[in-house]
N, C-alpha and C positions, 0 to 999 in steps of 0.2 A: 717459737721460731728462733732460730740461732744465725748472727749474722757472722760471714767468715772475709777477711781478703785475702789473699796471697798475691804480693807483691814485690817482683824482684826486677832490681836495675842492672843492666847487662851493659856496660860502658856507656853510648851515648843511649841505649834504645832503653824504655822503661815499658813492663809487661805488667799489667798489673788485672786480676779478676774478682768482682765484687758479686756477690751473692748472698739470697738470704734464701736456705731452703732447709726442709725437715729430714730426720733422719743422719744428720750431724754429728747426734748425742747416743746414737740407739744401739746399746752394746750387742756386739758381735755373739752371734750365737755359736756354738759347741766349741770356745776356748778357755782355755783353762786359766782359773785363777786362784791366785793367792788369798788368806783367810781375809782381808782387810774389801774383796768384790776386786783390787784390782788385774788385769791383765798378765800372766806368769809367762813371761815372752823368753825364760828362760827355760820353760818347760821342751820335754822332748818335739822334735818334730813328727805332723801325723802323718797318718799312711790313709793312703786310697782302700780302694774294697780292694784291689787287685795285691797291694802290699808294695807298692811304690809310695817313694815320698810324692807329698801333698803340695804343690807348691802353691798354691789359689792363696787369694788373702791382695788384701790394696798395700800397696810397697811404698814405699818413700826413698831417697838418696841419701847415702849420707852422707850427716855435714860437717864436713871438714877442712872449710876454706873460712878466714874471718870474715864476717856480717860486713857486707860494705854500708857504707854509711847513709846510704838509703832504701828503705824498700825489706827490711828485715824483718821475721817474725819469728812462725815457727819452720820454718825450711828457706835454707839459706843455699846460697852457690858453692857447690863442689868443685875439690882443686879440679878433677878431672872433665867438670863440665866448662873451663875455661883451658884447661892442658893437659890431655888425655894421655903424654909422655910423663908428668910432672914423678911419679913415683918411681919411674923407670932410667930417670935420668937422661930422658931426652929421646924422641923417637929416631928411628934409622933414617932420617928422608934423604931421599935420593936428591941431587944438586939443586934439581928443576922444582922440586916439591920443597927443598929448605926454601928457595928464594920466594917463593909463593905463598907460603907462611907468613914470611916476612914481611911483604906487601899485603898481604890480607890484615896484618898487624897494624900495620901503619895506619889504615883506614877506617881504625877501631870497629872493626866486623861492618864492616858500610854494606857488606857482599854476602854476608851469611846468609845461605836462602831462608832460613829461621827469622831474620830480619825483616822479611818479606811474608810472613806467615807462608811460606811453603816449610812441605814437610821437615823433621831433622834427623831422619832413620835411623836405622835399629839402635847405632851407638849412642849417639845422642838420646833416645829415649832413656836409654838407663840412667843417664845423670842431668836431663832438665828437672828442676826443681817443680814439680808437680805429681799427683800421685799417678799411680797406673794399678792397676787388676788381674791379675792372672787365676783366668777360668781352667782347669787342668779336666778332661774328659778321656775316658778311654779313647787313643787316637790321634788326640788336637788338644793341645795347650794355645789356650788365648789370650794375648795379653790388648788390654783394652788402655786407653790414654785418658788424661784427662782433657791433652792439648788435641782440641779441634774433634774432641769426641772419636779417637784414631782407634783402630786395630791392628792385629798383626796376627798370623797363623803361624804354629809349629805344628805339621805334620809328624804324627810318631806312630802312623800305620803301616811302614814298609817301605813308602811309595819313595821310587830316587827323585832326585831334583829334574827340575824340565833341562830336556837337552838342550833348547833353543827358546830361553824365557827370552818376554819381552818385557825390557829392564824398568825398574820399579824405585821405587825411595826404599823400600821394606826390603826389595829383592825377595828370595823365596828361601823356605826354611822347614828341614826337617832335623828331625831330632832320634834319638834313642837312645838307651837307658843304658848305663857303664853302675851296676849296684844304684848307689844313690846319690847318683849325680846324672842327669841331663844333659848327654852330648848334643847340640844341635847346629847342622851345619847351612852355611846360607852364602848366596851367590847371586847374581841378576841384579846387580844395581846399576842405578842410573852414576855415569859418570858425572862429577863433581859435586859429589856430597860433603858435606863440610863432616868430620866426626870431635870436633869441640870447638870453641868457642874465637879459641887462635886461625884458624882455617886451617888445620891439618887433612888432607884429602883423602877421598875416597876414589878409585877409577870403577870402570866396569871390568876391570881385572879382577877383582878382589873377591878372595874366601873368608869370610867370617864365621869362626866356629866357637859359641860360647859353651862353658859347661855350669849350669846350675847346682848348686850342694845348698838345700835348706839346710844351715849346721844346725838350729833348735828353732821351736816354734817364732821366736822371733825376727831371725837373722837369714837369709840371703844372701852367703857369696855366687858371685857371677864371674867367673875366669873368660877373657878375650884375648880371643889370639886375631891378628889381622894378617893376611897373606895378599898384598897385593904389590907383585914384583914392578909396574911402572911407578908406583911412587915410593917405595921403599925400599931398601936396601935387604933386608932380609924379612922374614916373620918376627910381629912381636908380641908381646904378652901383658896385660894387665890385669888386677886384680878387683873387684867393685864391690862393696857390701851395700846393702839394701835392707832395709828395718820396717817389720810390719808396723801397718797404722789400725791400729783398732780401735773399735766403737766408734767410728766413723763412718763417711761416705763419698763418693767423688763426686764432682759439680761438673758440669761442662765447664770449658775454656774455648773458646773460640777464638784465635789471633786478631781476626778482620772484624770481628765485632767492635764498632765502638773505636778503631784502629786510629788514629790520631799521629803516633810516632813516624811513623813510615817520612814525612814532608820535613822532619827533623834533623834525620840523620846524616851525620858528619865526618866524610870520611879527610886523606891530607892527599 
């Protein structure tokens, strides 16, 4: 039995999930390794039967913000999962969305529904510090969480977006193939979704189209474009790398489990 925690302080709210389960240690089957057994995560990336890249494999964010000073292991907080402009030199917000940032700042995220164990959609999935899974199937790429046991569907059978979705945290999501990269477009969310840790918003205006490129078996870039004309000034772009985790496994996380923070928190 192998005991794991993963424990990360987000300003005033502390997440932390303890577990002891099997299957932690139990190397990953058909990846390729180096003469020493270990993981060659520089080796090419693989292809499906069809001859598409492969994107399946437990992901991780990476880490590229300093370790705050409590709550650090082996995955730490992302510039982008606290400020998802930070690389781009500030996002477009339109007047009413700068000053709501601002206030949502002030109140060290007292409001983020993530505070609340409600969901933190699609954006926020790529950079909360916990692993996620993507099942890839002729048709349906699935990407599976490990917070709250979550999914998500990208359809890449044809089929167009609902004309008249009823709005969701995930919104709805198709995808198709540009060579080897995964265009995937998505729409139907719930207005006021938080997409980092600042409150930068989301409406139910918004296009979200990310594109996947596995560059080698290891690595995951993820390109996001946001298109949502009420709260920004134009469309914008960022870039996210993701690093397989291998010989490993995902645990559940459950927010509400055991939940203690929520009586805590401290906004001004």
């Amino acid at each position: 039995m192998v005991s794991t925690s993963i424990c990360v302080r987000l300003a005033a709210v502390f997440f932390c999930a303890n577990a002891t389960a099997q299957w932690l240690d139990h190397k990953t089957e058909a990846i390729p390794r180096t003469a020493d057994g270990k993981p060659d995560l520089a080796a090419p990336a693989p292809k499906t039967t069809d001859g598409k890249p492969d994107l399946s494999g437990i992901w991780k964010p990476e880490d590229n913000r300093p370790c705050p000073a409590i709550g650090c292991n082996d995955m730490k907080i992302g510039q982008e999962f606290m400020d998802m402009g930070w690389s781009i030199g500030g996002l477009p917000y339109r007047p009413w969305a700068a000053e709501l940032v601002k206030s949502r700042m002030a109140r060290n995220g007292m409001d983020d529904p993530t505070s609340h164990c409600l969901p933190g959609g699609i954006v926020k999935t790529h950079t909360v510090p916990l692993y996620r899974k993507i099942l890839q199937t002729p048709g349906l790429v699935v990407i599976l969480s490990e917070r709250d046991a979550a999914y998500r569907q990208i359809f890449t059978d044809g089929r167009p977006l609902p004309s008249d979705p009823n709005p969701s945290w995930n919104g709805y999501s198709i995808g198709r193939w540009d060579g080897d990269v995964l265009n995937v477009t998505s729409a139907g969310f719930y207005d006021g979704i938080w997409l980092d840790r600042n409150g930068s918003p989301l409406t139910d205006a918004a296009t979200i189209t990310e594109r996947f490129h596995r560059v080698n078996f290891g690595k995951l870039e993820i390109e996001i474009t946001v298109d949502d004309p009420k709260a920004y000034a134009k469309p914008w772009t960022v870039k996210l790398n993701s690093f397989l985790a291998p010989d490993t496994e995902m645990l559940d996380y459950y927010c509400l489990e055991n939940e203690k923070d929520g009586r805590h928190l401290v906004g001004k």
